[in-house]
Each structure stands twice: as C-alpha cells, then as structure tokens.
N, C-alpha and C positions, 0 to 999 in steps of 0.2 A: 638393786635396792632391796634390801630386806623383808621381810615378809607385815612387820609390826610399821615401816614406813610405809609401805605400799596401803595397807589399810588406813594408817592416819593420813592419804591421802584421798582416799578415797570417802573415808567420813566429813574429812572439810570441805569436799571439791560438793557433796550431797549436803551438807548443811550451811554452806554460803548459798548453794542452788534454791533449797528452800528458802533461805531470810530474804533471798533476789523478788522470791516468787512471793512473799509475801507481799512484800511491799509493795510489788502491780497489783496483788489482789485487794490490797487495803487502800490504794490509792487508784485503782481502776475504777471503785466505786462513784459515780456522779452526784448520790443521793443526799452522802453526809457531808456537814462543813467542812472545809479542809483541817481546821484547827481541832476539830473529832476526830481527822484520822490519823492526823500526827501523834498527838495524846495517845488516841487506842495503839498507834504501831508502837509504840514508846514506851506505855504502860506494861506492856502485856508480860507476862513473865517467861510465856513460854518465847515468845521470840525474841528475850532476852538473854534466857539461859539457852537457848540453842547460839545463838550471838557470841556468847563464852566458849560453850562446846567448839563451833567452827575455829573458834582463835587457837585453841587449846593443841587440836589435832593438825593445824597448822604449823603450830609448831614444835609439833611432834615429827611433821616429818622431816625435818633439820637435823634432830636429834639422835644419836648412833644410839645410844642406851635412853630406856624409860626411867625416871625419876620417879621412888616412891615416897612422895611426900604427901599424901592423903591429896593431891588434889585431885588426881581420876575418881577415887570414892567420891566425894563431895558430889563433881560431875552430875556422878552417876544417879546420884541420890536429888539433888535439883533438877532432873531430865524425869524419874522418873515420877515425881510430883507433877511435874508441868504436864505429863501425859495422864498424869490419873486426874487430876482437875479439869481436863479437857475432857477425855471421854466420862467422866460421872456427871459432870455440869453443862458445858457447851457444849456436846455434842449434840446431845436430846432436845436445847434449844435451837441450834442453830441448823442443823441437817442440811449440811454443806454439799456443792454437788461441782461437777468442774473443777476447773482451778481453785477455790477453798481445799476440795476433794483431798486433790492432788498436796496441797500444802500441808492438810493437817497429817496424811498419809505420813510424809516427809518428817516432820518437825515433830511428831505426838507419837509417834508408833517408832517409822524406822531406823529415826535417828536415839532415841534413844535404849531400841531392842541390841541396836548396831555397837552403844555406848557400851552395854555391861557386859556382852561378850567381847568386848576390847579390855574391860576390866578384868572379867574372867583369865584373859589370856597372859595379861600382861602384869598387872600392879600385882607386887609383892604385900601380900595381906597382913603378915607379920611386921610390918614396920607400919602400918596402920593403927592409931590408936582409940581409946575411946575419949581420951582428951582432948582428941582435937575438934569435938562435935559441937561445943561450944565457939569456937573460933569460925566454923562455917555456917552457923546459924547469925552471923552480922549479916552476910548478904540478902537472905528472905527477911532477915529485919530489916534493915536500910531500904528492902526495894517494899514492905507494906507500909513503911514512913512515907518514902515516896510517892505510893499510890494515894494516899489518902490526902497529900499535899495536892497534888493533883487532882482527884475529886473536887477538893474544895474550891479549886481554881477554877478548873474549866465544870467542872459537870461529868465528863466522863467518868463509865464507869467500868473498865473492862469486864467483868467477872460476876455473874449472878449475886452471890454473897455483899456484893455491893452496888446493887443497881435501886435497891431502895433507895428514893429522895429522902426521904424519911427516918431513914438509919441512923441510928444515935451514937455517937460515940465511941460508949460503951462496948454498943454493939458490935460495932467496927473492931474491937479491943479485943473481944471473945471470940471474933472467927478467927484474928490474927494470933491470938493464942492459939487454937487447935491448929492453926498450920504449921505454926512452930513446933508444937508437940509432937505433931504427924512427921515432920521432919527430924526431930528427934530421933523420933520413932525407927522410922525409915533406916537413917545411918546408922543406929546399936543394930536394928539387924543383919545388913548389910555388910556392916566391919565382923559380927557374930559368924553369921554365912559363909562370909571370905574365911576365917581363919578354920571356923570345922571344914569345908571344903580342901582346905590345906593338907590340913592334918588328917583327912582321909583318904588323899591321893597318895 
C-alpha cells in the first residue's frame, strides 16, 4: 500500500476512534437529559467536521491517485476552525481531564495538525482556486442555520457565543458573520500559502 494510503488510513482509523470516543464521553455523562446530549453531540461542529474528515480519508484509502478538487483544502480549513474555537472558547471553560482529555487531544489538535500535513504532501495547490471559497462557505452556513434551528427548539446551546438565553437575533447574526469572514479568511490564506509554498519549492 502506498505511502499517501497508509496515512489515509491511519487518519480515519484515529478520527472514527475519536467521534467512537466522543459519543461515550457525551453520553457516559448521567447528569444531562438525554435529548441535551443528542442535540450537543449533533450540534457540535467540531464533531461534525471531524465526521466528514474520518469519511473523507476513508475514502481515500480506495483511492490509487489523490483528486485535486479543493476538497482537502476546505477540509483543512473547517478542521482548523473547529480547533481554534475550541481551544480560544471551550477549553478555558471547560478544563477537560480523562476521556474529554483524550478526545479533545484527538479531534482539536491531532486530527487536524495530521490534516494539513496530509494537505501539505499531497493536494496539488495550483488547481486550487479562489473561487471555489464561496461554494465551501454553504456548509459553515447551512450548519449555523442549523444551530440556531436547534437552539430555538431544544435550548441547547453548544458554543459560548451562543449560550446567552437572551441573545438576540441579531446577535446571533453578527457572530455568524465573523465566522464566516474568519473562514473566509482562513481559506485565501491557505490556498495563498499553498501556491507560495509551491512556487518556492
């Protein structure tokens, strides 16, 4: 097996291990109603987009040649969102210890450090565009549509920025703007990186 399979299987076999491990940790808990932790496991974005990652590298390891269709960029760039919202917001509330630990280890840190040196190695940067950063900005939309459907339903609220009962709208409207921007953000530099990196090797 190849050197690019052997890796894509060892990212899915480490990121289906963490969404496994999540889900005992989210439902080992006795404390919250069950319908809290279905919502939180459900809700969350990072164990959503780690959910995609593990499909992804799955089936990558099928695959003789890597397809550069910006979808490992995107990846990359929703992996590393879901890690920089977790350790700037829930970590400092939450100070996970044990199995949390071990999860957030897994899903926030190594699975995504593991992502963009697979990017690194692998996706062809020049057939990366900056057009396609509007077409990957549906799913962080679609999934803060989602969330806020769900807020209103159950209550849950994964995410500091939305744990105010009280949160307006509006306001709802203005964080989900900045994470779209920050994502923005994120992929021009990204696809940027990729092609100077290119062009300097």
């Amino acid at each position: 097996m190849p050197i690019r399979q052997r890796l894509s299987f060892a990212l899915a076999i480490l990121g289906w291990s963490g969404i496994i491990l999540q889900y005992f940790s989210t439902f080992g808990n006795g404390i919250s109603p069950t319908y809290e932790k279905i919502a939180g496991f459900f809700t969350c974005f990072s164990t959503l987009t780690n959910f995609l990652a593990a499909l992804y590298f799955t089936v990558q390891i099928f695959k003789k040649k890597h397809s550069s269709n910006g979808k490992l960029t995107a990846l990359a760039v929703f992996l590393i969102i879901a890690g920089l919202i977790y350790h700037f917001s829930l970590w400092r509330n939450g100070n996970p210890s044990g199995l949390p630990l071990l999860v957030a280890g897994i899903l926030h840190s190594a699975i995504p450090i593991l992502t963009l040196i697979y990017w690194a190695l692998y996706e062809n940067k020049f057939r990366v565009d900056y057009s396609q950063v509007p077409r990957w900005l549906l799913y962080p939309g679609i999934y803060l549509l989602y969330l806020m459907i769900v807020r209103k339903a159950t209550g849950v609220r994964p995410y500091e920025f939305f744990n105010n009962t009280d949160l307006a709208m509006s306001d709802a409207l203005i964080y989900s703007f900045v994470l779209l921007a920050g994502a923005t953000l994120i992929a021009i530099l990204l696809i940027f990186l990729g092609r100077l990196v290119s062009v300097l090797a």
